[in-house]
C-alpha positions as CSV (number, residue, x, y, z in Angstrom):
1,X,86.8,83.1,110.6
2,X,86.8,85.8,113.8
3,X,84.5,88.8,113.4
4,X,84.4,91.2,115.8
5,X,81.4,93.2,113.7
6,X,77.4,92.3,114.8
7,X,77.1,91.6,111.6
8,X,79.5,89.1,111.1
9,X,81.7,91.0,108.9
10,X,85.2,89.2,108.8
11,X,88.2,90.3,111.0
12,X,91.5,88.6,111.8
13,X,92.5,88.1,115.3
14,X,95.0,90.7,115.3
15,X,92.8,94.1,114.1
16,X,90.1,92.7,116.9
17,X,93.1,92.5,119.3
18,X,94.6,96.0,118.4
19,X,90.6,97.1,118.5
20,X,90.1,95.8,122.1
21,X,93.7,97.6,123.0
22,X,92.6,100.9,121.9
23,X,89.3,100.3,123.7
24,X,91.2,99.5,126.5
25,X,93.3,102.4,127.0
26,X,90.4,104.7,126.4
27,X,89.3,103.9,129.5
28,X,91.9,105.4,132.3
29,X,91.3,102.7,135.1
30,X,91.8,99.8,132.9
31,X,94.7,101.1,131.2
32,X,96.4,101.8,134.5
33,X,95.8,97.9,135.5
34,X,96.7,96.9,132.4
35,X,100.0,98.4,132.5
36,X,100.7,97.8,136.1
37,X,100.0,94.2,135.2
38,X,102.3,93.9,132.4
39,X,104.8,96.6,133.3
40,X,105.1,98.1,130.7
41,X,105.6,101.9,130.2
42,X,103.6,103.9,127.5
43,X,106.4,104.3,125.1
44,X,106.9,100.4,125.3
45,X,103.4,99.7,124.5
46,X,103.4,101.9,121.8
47,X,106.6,100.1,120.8
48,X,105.0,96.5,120.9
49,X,101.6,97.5,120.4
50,X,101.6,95.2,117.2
51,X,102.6,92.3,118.3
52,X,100.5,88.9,118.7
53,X,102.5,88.2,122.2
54,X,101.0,91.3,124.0
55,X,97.9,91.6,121.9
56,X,97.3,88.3,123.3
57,X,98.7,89.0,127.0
58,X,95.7,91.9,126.3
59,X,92.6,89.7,125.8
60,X,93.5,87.1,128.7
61,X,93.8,90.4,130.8
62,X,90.0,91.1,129.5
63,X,89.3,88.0,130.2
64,X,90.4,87.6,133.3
65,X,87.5,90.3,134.4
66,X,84.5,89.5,133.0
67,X,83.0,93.2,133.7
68,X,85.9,94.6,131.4
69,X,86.1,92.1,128.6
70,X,82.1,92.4,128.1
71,X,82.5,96.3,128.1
72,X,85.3,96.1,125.6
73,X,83.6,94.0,123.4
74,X,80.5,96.5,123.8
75,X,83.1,99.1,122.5
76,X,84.7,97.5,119.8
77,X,80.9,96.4,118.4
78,X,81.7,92.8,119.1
79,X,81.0,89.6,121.3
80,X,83.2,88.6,124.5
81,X,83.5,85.2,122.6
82,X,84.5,86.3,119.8
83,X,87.5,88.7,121.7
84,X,88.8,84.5,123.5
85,X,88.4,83.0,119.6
86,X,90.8,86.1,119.1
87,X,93.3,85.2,121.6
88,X,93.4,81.5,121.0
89,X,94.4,82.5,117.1
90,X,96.9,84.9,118.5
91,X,98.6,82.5,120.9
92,X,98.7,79.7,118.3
C-alpha cells in the first residue's frame, strides 16, 4: 500500500499524485515547465487535473529532475520513492 505520510499512514496513488500536482504548481518555475512540457493551458489542467493519465505524465515529469521530485516530496510530507511507487500504480 503507497503512503505518502512519514508515518506510514496509507494513501492511494492518485491523492499522492493530485498532492504532488498541487505542490507543483505552488511553485511558479516548475509549474511553467510543467505546462510548457505538456502543453497544456490552465483551464485544461484544471479540466484533467483528476485523471490517472496526467497525474501520471506529473510524477515522471518530477522524476525526470531529481532536484524537483525530492522537493515535492519534501512538500507533500512524503518520500521520492514513494511519489515513482505512485506513478507505476497510476500507469497500470
Amino acid at each position: 500500500m503507497l503512503s505518502h505520510r512519514t508515518n506510514d499512514e496509507p494513501c492511494d496513488a492518485d491523492a499522492l499524485a493530485l498532492a504532488a500536482l498541487a505542490a507543483t504548481l505552488t511553485d511558479e518555475r516548475r509549474a511553467r515547465r510543467f505546462l510548457e512540457l505538456t502543453g497544456l493551458d490552465a483551464d485544461e489542467l484544471r479540466g484533467q487535473a483528476g485523471e490517472r493519465t496526467l497525474l501520471a505524465a506529473l510524477l515522471r515529469f518530477l522524476e525526470a529532475h531529481e532536484p524537483d521530485l525530492m522537493a515535492v516530496a519534501q512538500a507533500i510530507g512524503s518520500k521520492p520513492e514513494i511519489l515513482v511507487s505512485a506513478r507505476m500504480e497510476l500507469e497500470r
